[in-house]
VOBA-1610 file (N, C-alpha, C; in pm, whole numbers, padded with zeros to 5 digits, always signed):
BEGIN
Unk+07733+05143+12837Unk+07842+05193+12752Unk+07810+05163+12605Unk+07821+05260+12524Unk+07773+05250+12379Unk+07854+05159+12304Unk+07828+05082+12233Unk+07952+04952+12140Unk+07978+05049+12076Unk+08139+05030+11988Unk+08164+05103+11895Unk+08117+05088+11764Unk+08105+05168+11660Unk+08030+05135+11531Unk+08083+05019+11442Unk+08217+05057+11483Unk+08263+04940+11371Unk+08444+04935+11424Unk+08429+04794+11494Unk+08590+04756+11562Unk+08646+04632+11457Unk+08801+04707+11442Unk+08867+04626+11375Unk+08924+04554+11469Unk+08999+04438+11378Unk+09096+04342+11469Unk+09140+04269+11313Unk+09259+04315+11312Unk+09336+04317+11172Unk+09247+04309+11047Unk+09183+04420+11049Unk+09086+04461+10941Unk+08984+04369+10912Unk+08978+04273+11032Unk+08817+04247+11011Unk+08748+04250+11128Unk+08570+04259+11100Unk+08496+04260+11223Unk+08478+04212+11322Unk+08465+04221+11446Unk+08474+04127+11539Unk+08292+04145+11634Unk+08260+03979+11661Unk+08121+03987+11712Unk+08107+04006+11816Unk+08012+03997+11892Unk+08010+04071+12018Unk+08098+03959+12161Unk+08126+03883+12093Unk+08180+03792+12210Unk+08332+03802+12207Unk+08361+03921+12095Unk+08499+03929+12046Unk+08630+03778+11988Unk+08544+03690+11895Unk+08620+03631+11794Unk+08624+03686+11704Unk+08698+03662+11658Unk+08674+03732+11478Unk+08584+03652+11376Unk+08472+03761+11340Unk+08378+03665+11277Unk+08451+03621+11118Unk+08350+03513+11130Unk+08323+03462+10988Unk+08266+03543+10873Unk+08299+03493+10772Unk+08230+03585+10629Unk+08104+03641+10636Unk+07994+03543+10674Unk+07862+03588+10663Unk+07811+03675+10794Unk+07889+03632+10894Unk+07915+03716+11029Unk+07935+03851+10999Unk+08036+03889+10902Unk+08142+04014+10861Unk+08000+04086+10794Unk+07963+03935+10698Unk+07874+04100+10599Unk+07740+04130+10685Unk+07689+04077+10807Unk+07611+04134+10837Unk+07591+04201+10959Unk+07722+04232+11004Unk+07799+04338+11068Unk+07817+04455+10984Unk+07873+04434+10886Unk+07883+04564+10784Unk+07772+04615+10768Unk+07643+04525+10748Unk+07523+04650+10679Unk+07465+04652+10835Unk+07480+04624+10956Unk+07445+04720+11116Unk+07518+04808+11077Unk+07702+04755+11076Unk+07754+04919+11101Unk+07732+05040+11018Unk+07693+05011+10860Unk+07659+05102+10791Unk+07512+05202+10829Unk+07400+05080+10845Unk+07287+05184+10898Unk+07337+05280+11014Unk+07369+05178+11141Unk+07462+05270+11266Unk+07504+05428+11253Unk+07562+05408+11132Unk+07607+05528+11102Unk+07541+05664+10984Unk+07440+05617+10932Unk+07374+05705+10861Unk+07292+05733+10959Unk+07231+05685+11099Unk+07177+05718+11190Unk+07214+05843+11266Unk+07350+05779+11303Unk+07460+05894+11384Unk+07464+06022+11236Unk+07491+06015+11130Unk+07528+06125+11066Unk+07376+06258+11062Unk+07283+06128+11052Unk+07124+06229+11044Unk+07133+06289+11181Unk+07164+06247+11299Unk+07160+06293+11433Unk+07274+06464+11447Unk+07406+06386+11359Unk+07483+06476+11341Unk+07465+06653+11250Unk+07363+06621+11187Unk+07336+06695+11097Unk+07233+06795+11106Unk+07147+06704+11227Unk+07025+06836+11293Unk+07110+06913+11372Unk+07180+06902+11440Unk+07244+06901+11549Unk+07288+07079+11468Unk+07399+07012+11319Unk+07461+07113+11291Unk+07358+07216+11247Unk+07230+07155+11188Unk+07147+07281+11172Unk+07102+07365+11247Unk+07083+07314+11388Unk+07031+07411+11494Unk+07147+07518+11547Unk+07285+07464+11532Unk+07361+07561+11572Unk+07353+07659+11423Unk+07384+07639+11340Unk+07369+07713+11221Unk+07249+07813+11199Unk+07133+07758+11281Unk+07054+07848+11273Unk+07049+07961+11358Unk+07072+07898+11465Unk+07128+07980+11605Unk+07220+08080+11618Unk+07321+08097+11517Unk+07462+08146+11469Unk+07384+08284+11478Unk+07326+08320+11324Unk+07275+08468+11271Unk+07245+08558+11426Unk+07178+08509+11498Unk+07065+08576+11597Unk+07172+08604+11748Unk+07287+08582+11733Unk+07382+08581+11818Unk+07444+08733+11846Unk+07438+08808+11889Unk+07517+08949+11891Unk+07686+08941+11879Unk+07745+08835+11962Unk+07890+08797+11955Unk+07893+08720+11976Unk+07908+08591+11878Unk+07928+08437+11915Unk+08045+08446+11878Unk+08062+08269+11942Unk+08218+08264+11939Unk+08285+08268+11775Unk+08175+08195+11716Unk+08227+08147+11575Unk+08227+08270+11496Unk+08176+08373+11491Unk+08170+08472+11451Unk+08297+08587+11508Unk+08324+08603+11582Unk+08460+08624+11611Unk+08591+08587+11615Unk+08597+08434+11575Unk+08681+08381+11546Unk+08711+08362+11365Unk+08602+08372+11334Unk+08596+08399+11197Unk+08667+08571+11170Unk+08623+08669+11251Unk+08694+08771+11207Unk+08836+08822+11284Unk+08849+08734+11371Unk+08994+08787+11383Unk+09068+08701+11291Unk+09029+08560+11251Unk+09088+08545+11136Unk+09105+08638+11046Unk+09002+08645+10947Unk+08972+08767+10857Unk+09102+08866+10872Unk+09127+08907+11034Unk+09206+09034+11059Unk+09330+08986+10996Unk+09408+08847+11093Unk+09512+08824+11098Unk+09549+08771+10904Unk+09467+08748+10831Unk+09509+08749+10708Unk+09522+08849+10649Unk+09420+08955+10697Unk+09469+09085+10591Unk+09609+09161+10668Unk+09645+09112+10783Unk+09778+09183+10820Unk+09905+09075+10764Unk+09854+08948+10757Unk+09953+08919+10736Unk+09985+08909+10548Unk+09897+08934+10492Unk+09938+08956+10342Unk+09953+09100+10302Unk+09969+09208+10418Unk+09954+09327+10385Unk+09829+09368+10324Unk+09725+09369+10298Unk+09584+09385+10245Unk+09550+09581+10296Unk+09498+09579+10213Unk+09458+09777+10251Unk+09293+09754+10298Unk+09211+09810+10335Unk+09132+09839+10359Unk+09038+09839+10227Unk+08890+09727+10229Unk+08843+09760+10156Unk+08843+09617+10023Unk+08993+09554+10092Unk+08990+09386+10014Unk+08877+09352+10032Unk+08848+09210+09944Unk+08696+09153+09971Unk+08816+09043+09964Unk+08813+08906+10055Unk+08895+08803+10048Unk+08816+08669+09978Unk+08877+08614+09900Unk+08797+08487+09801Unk+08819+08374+09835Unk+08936+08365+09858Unk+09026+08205+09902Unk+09149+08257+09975Unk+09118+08140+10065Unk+09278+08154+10161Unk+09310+07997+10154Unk+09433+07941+10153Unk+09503+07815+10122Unk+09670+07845+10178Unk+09727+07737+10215Unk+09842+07715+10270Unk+09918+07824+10207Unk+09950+07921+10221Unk+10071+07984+10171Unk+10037+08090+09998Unk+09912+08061+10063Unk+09838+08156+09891Unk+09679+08167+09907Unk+09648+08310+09849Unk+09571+08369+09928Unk+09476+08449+09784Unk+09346+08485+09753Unk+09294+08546+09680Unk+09176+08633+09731Unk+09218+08791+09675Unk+09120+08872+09713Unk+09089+08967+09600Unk+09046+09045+09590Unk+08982+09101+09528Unk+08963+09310+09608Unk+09012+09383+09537Unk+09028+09522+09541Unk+08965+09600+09445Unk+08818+09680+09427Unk+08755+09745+09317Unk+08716+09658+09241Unk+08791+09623+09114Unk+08744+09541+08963Unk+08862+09416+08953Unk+09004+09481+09044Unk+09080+09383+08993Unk+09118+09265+09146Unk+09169+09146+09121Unk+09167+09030+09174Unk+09309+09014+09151Unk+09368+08985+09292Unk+09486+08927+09294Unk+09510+08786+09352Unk+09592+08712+09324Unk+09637+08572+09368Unk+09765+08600+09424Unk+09835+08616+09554Unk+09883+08586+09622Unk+09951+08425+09660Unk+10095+08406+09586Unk+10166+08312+09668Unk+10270+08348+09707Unk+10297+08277+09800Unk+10458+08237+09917Unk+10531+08190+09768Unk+10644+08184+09745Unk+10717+08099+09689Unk+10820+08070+09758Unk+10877+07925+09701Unk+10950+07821+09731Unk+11086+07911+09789Unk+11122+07852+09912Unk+11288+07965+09922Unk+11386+07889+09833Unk+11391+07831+09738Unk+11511+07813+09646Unk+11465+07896+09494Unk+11376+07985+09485Unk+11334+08015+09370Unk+11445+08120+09416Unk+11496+08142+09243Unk+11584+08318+09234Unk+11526+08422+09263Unk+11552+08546+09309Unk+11468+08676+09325Unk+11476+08715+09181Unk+11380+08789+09142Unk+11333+08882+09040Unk+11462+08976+09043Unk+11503+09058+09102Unk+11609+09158+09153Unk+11730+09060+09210Unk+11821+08979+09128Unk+11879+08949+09172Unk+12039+09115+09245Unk+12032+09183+09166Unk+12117+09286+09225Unk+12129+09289+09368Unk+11976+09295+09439Unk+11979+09347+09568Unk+12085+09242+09668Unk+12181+09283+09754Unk+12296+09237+09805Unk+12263+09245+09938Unk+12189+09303+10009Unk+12159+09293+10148Unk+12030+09400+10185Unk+11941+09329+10246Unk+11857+09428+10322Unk+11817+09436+10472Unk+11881+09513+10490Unk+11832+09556+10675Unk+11960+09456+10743Unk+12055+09454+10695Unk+12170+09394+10701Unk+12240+09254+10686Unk+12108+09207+10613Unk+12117+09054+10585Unk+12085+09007+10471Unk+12128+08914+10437Unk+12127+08834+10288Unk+11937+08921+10253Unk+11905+08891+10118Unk+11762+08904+10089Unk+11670+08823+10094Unk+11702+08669+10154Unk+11644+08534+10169Unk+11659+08553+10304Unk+11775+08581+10397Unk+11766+08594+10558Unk+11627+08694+10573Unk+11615+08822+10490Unk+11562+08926+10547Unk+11416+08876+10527Unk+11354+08794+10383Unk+11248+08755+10395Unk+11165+08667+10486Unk+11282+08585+10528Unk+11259+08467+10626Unk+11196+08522+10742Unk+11272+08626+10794Unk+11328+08681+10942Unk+11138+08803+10920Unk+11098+08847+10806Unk+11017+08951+10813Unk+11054+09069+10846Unk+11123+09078+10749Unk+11220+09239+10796Unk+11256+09331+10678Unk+11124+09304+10576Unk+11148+09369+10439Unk+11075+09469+10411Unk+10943+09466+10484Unk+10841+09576+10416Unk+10893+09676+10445Unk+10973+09765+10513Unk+11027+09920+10469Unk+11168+09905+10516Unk+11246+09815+10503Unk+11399+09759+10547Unk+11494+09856+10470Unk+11578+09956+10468Unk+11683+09998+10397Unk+11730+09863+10298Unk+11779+09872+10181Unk+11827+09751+10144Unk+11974+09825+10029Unk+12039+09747+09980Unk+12172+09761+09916Unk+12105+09723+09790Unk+12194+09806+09684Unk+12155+09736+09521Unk+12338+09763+09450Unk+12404+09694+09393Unk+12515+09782+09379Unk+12566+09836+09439Unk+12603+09832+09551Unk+12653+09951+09651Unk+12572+10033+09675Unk+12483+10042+09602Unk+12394+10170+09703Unk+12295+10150+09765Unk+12271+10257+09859Unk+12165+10204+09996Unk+12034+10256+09954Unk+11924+10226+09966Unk+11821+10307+09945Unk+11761+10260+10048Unk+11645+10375+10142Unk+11594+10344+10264Unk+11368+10383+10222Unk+11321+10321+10168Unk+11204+10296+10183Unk+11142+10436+10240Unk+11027+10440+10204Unk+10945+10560+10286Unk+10865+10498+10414Unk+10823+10550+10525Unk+10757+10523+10625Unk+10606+10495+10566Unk+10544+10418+10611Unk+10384+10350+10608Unk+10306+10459+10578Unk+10334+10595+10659Unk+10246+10687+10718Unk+10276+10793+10558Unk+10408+10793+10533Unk+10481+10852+10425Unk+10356+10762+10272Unk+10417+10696+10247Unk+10292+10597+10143Unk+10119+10623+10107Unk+10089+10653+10232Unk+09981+10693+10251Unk+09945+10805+10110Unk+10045+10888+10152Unk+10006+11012+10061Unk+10095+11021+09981Unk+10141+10907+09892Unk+10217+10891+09797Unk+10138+10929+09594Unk+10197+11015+09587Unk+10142+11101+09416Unk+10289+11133+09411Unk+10308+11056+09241Unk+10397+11097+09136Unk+10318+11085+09028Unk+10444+11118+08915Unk+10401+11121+08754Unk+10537+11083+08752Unk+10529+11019+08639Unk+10724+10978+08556Unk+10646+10900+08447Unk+10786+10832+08449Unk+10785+10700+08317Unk+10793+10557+08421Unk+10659+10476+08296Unk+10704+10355+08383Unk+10731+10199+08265Unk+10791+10135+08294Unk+10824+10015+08239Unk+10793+09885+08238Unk+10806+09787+08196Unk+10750+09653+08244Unk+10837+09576+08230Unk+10850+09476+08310Unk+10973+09349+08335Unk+10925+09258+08366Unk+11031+09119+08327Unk+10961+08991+08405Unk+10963+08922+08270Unk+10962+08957+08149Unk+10978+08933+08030Unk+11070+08804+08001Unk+11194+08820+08056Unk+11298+08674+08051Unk+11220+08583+08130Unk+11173+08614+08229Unk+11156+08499+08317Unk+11002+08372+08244Unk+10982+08400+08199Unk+10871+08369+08101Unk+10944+08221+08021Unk+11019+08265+07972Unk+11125+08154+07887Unk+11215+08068+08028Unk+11190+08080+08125Unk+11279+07996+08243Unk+11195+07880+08257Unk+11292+07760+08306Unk+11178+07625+08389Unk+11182+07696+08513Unk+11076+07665+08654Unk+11029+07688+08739Unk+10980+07863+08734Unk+11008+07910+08848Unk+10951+08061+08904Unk+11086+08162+08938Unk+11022+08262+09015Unk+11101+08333+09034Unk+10987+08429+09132Unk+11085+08470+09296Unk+11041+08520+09369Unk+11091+08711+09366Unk+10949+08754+09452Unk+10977+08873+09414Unk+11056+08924+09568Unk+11102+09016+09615Unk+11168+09085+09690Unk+11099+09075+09863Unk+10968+09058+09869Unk+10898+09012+09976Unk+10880+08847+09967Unk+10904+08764+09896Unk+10895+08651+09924Unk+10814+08592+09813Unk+10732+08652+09707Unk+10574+08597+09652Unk+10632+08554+09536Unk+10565+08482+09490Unk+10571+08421+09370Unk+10562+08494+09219Unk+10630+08545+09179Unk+10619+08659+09037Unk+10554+08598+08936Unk+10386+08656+08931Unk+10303+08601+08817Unk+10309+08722+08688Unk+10393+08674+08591Unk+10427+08757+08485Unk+10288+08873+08437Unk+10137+08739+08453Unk+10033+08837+08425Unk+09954+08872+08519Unk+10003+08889+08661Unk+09938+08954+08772Unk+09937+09080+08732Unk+09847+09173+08820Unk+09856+09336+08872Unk+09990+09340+08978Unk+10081+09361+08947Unk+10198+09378+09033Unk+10277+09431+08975Unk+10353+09489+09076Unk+10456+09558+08994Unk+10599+09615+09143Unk+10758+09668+09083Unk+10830+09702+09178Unk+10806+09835+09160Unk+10872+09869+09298Unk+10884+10038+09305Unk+11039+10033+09469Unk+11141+10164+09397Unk+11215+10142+09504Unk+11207+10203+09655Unk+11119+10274+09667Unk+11082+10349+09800Unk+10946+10288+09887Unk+10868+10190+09802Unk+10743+10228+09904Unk+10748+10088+10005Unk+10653+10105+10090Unk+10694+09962+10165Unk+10661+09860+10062Unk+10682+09740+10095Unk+10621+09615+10058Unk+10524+09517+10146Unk+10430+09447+10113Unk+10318+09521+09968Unk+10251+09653+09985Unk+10227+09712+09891Unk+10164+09891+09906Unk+10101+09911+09815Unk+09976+09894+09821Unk+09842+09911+09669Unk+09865+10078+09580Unk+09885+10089+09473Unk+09873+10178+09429Unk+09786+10202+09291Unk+09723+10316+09196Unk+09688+10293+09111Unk+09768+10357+09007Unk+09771+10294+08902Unk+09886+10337+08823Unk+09763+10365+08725Unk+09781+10518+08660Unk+09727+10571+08531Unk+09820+10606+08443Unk+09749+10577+08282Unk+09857+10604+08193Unk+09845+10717+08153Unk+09862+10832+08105Unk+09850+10957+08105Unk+09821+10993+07986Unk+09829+10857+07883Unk+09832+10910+07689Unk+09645+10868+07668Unk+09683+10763+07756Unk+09493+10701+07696Unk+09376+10712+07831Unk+09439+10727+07957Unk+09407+10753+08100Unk+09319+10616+08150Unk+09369+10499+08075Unk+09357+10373+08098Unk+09428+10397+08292Unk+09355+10297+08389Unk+09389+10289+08506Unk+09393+10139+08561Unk+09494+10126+08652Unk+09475+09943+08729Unk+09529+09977+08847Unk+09526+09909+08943Unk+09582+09884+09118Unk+09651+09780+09062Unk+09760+09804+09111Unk+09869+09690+09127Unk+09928+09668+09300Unk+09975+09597+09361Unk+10063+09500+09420Unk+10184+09525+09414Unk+10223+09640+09515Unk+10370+09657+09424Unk+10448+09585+09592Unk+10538+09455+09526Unk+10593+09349+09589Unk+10681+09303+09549Unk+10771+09418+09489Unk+10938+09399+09390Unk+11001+09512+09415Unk+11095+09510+09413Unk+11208+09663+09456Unk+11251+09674+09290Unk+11307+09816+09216Unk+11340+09862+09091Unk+11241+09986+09069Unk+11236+10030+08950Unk+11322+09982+08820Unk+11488+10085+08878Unk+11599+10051+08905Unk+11725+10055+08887Unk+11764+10124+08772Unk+11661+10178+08703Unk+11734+10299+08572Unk+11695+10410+08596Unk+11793+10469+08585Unk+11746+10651+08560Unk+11648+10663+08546Unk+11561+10759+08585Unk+11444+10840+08491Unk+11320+10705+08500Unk+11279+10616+08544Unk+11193+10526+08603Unk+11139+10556+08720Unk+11047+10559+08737Unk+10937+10597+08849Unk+10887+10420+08934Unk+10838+10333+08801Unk+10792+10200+08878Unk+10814+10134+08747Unk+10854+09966+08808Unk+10807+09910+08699Unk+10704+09810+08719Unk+10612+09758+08608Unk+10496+09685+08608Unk+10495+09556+08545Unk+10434+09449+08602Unk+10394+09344+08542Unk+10333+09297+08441Unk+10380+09251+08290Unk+10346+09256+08167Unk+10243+09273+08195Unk+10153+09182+08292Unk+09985+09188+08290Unk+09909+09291+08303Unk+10001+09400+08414Unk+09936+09605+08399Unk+09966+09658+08284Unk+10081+09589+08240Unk+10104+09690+08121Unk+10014+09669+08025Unk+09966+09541+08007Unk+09903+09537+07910Unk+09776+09569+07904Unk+09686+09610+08078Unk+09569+09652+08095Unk+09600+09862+08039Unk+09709+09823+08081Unk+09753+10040+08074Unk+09740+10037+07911Unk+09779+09950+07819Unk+09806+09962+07684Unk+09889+10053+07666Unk+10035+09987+07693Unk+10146+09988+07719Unk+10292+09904+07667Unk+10193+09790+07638Unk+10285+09649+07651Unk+10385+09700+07501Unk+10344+09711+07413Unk+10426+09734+07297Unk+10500+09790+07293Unk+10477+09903+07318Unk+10554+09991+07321Unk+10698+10016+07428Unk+10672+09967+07556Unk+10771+09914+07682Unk+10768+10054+07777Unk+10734+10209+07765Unk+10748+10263+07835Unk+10624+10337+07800Unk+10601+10455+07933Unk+10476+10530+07974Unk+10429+10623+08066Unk+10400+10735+08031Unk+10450+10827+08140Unk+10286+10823+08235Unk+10271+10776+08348Unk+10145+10697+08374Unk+10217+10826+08542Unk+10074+10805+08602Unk+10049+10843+08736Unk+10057+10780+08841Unk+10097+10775+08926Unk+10102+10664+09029Unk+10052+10717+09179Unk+09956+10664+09237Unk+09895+10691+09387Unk+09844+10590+09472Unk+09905+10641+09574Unk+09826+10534+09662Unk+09691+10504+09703Unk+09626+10380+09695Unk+09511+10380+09736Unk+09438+10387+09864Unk+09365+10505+09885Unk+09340+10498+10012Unk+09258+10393+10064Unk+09273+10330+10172Unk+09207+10258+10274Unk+09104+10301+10326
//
C-alpha cells in the first residue's frame, strides 16, 4: 500500500510509527514530501502528454465531443447565430466574436432596474418572473396597456426595414450600479446592442446608416424605441460606430444576419 505524500495530524507531520514528529523530524519529512511530489507531478505530466498527443488522431473522442456539445449548448443558450467564433465563457458572461465586431455578454444581477422600465407584463407575468422562468425571446409582452406580440424565429430570419433609428441608455451612464436589459443582460452603454419591439430576443442584425453607409451587427436584447416613427433603438456604442451619436437620429437599414 503506497504511504501518503504528506499526512497531517493537526498540521504537523507525522513519522512512520505515527507520533508526531519533532522539528528536525518535520523538516526532513518536508523536503521527502516535496521531492515525492515533483516526482508524481513529472509522472503526471507525461501521462498528460501522451493523451494530448493521442487526442488529434482520434476520429471521435470523448473529449472532443464533449468539448462540442458544449460549444453547442452555449451558443443555444446565449442565443448565438451561426458563424460566432466564441473567446471566453465564465459564470454567467460569455465573449464571442461575429465578422469584425466582439460582444461581451452578461447575466445581470436580478435586483438591477430594466432599461424599459414601462414594460408591465410579458407572456403574462411580471418582466423579472418572465426572465427567470425563460419565457421572453418571442413572449407577447404589455407596454402601457398595449400588447405587442414579437415575430416568429422563422419570421426574423428574413427581416429588412429602413426607418429612423435612435440611441438610448444615455441617463443610465450618470446612475451608481447597472441596469438590465429586457432578456436579463447587463446594458453596456458602449456595446453593439441595441432594442427593437418585434424581433425575438437576442436576434443579430446589421444596422446601416443610409447618409454615410457606415455598417455594425448589433445584439438586439432590449424591447423599444416606444415612439412613433422609430424603427430600433441603439447603443451609444453603434451609434457612435454609424456616426450618429451627435446628432441622436438616422434613417439607417436594418437586416438580419444570416446564419
Amino acid at each position: 500500500m503506497p504511504r501518503p505524500l504528506y499526512d497531517l495530524t493537526h498540521g504537523r507531520p507525522q513519522c512512520r510509527c505515527g507520533a508526531v514528529a519533532a522539528v528536525n523530524c518535520s523538516a526532513r519529512q518536508d523536503a521527502q514530501a516535496f521531492v515525492a511530489v515533483q516526482s508524481d507531478l513529472k509522472r503526471l505530466g507525461a501521462v498528460l502528454l501522451l493523451v494530448a498527443a493521442a487526442l488529434p488522431t482520434q476520429g471521435c473522442s470523448v473529449a472532443s465531443d464533449t468539448y462540442k456539445a458544449s460549444k453547442r449548448s452555449v451558443k443555444t443558450t446565449y442565443g448565438l447565430t451561426k458563424g460566432a467564433v466564441i473567446l471566453g465563457v465564465g459564470t454567467g458572461k460569455l465573449v464571442y466574436r461575429i465578422g469584425d465586431f466582439t460582444f461581451d455578454v452578461v447575466t445581470a444581477p436580478v435586483d438591477w432596474p430594466l432599461m424599459q422600465e414601462d414594460i408591465e407584463t410579458v407572456d403574462g407575468l411580471s418582466p423579472k418572473e418572465a426572465i427567470r422562468a425563460g419565457r421572453v425571446k418571442k413572449a407577447p409582452y404589455v407596454v402601457k396597456g398595449k400588447r405587442y406580440v414579437p415575430m416568429s424565429v422563422e419570421q426574423a430570419k428574413r427581416y429588412r426595414e429602413q426607418g429612423v433609428a435612435s440611441w438610448y441608455g444615455y441617463e443610465t451612464r450618470r446612475l451608481k450600479g447597472g441596469h438590465m436589459t429586457a432578456n436579463g443582460e447587463a446594458f453596456d452603454p458602449m456595446g453593439f446592442t441595441a432594442a427593437h419591439k418585434h424581433l425575438p430576443l437576442p436576434t443579430f442584425v446589421r444596422v446601416t446608416n443610409l447618409a454615410n453607409r457606415r455598417s455594425v451587427i448589433v445584439r438586439v436584447n432590449d424591447r423599444g424605441p416606444f415612439i412613433d416613427g422609430r424603427i430600433i433603438d441603439l447603443s451609444a456604442g453603434a451609434a457612435k460606430r454609424l456616426g450618429f451619436y451627435e446628432q441622436g437620429l438616422a434613417r439607417v437599414r436594418v437586416e438580419a444576419v444570416k446564419g
